[in-house]
N, C-alpha and C positions, 0 to 999 in steps of 0.2 A: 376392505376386501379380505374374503380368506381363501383357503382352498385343504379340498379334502380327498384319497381318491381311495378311500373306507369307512364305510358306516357301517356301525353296529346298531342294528337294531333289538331290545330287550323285550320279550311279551311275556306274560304270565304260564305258558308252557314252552316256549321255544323261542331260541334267537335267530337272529336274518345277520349275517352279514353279508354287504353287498361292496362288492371291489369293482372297480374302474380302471382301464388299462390308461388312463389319460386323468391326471386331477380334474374333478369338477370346481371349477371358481365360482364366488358367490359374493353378493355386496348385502349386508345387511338393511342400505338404507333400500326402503319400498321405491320401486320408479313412479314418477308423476301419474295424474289418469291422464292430463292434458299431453303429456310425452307418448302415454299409450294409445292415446285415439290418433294421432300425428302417425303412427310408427303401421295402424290398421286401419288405416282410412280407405289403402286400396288394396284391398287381398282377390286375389285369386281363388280358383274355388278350391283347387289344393288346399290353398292355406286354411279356406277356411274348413275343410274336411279334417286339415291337421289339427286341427285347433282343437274341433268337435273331439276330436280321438283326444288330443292331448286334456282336455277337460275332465271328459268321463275317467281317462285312467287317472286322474286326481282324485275324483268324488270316490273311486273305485279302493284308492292307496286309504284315503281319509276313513273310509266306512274298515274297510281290513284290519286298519290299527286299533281302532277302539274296539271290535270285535274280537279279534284277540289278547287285546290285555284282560278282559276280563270275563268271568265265570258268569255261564247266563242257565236260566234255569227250563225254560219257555223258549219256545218257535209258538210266535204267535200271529196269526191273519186278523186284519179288519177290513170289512164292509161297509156299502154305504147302500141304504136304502133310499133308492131313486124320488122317495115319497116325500123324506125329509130330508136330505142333500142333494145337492146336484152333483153326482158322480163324476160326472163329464166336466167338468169347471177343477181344473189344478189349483186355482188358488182357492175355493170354497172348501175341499177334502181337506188341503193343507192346514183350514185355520179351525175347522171342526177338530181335527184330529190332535194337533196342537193345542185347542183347549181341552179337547179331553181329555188328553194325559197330566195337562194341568191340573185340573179340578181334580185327578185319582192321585194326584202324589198330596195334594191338599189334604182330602176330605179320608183317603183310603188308606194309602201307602207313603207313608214319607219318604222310606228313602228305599221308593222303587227306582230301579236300573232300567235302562231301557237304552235300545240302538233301534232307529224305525226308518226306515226307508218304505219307499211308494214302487208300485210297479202299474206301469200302460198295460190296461187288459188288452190282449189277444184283438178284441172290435177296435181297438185304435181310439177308443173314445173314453172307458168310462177308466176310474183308478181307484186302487186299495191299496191297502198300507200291509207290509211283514214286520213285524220285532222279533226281536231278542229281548229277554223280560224275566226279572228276579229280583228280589225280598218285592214280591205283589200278596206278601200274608195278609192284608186289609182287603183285598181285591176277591169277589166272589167267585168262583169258578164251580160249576158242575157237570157233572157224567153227562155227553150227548148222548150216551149210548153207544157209541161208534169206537173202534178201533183200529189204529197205525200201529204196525209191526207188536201186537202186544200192551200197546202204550192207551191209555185211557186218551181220548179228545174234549176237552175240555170248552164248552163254555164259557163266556166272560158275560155274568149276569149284570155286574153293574155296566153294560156298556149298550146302549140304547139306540142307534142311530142306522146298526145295520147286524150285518152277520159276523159272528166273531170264532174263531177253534185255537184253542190252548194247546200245542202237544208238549209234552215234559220232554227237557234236551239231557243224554247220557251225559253221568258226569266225567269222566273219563276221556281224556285228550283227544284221543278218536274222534268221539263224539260231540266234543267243544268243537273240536276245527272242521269236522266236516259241516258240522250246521253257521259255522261260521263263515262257508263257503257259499252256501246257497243266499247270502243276500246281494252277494257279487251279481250274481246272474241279470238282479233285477233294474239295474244301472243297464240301458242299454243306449242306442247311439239317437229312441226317437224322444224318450227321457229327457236326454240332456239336451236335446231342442227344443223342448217343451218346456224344458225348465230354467232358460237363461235368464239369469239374474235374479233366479229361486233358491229357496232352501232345498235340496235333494236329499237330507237324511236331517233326521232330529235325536237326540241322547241326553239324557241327563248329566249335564255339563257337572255340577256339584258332586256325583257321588260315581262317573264313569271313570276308571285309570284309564291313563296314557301310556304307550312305551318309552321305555326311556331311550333316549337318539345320542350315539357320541360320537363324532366324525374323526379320522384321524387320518394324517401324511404318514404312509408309510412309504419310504425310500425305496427307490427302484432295484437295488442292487439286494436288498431284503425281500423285494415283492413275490419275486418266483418261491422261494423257500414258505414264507406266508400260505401261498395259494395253495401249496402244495401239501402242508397242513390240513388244511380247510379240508381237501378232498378227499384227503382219508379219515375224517372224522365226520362227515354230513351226512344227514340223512336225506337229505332234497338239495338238487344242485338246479341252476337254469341258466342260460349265458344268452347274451341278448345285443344283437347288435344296436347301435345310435350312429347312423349313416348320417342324421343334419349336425351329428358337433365331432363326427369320426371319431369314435370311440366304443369300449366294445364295455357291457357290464357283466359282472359273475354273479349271483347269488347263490347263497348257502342257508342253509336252514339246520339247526340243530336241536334237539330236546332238549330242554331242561327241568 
């Protein structure tokens, strides 16, 4: 057992910390699944609503983090053309898409980057995929002709199975974090009902950073002075209550 009621979180342009008026406890060892099916064998629809919420703002934390560690080059969209995949089928899109970032790190780009998350079209039926995507110098790209804000739209020639638009993401932290934002969106609440016991996001495990996580006891008698820091040096603040463990959280966000 340990307990922490501060984390710092590290990204590639900015830190998190997040403070807790109540330590959070935590046991390393994983609980059983046979303990866990015993413990939700009878839920309510609360719970199971909480769970749905509680789920999503995981996939939600999980896609954030690796989005912000790293520098991405590309906001990219994929299609599927209804002719040669079945749009409407989550696990068909999944395993096409999935091979074919395989076969381009293979044959194209080795040590392409990528964060790829799926979004429920609008009709409730069919799904396409957004990335974040850099070193794709193997990777074909041309002029559609079309233009966002200035930015050329790009093509992705080697990609065959539907429609695809490349836009170049600003390099400039701005820029990083606000497109860093829009894959949030795409996690929504009928997502992650559609996707239980699915993969909800794909990345390149080999060459995506992580933040770095360091949790730390800071003493109650220190804590107020602590916070009080915090708030004159943050550039983003947020406080958030936790009514099921009575406990309240702060976050801070800083530049680096």
């Amino acid at each position: 057992m340990g307990a922490y009621n501060v984390k710092e979180i590290k990204f590639l342009n900015q830190t998190q910390i997040k403070v807790y008026n109540k330590p959070i406890e935590f046991d390393n060892k994983k609980v059983r699944a046979n303990e866990r099916k015993k413990e939700n064998k009878e839920r309510t629809q609360q719970a199971i609503d909480l769970s749905i919420r509680q789920s999503m703002n995981r996939t939600k934390n999980s896609i954030w983090q690796i989005a912000l560690s790293n520098k991405w080059d590309y906001f990219v969209t994929f299609t599927f053309n209804p002719k040669l995949v079945k749009s409407n089928d989550y696990n068909e899109v999944s395993f096409y898409m999935s091979n074919w970032l395989d076969n381009a790190r293979r044959r194209c780009s080795p040590d392409m980057k990528y964060l790829i998350v799926p979004e429920y079209h609008k009709d409730k039926q069919k799904f396409h995929f957004h990335a974040l995507m850099s070193n794709i110098n193997g990777i074909t790209l041309v002029d559609s002709g079309y233009r966002s804000n200035n930015k050329i739209i790009y093509n992705i020639a080697n990609y065959h199975l539907g429609f695809t638009t490349a836009i170049p993401i600003d390099t400039d932290k701005q820029g990083q974090n606000k497109t860093c934002g829009y894959m949030l969106k795409y996690i929504t609440k009928d997502l992650i009902n559609l996707s239980q016991g699915k993969r909800r996001y794909w990345y390149s495990v080999k060459n995506c950073d992580k933040p770095q996580i360091d949790n730390y006891i800071v003493e109650s008698e220190q804590l107020s002075g602590f916070i009080e820091c915090l708030e004159n040096d943050m550039n983003y603040r947020k406080k958030i209550d936790m009514p099921f463990s009575d406990n309240e959280l702060r976050i801070y966000n800083f530049e680096t």
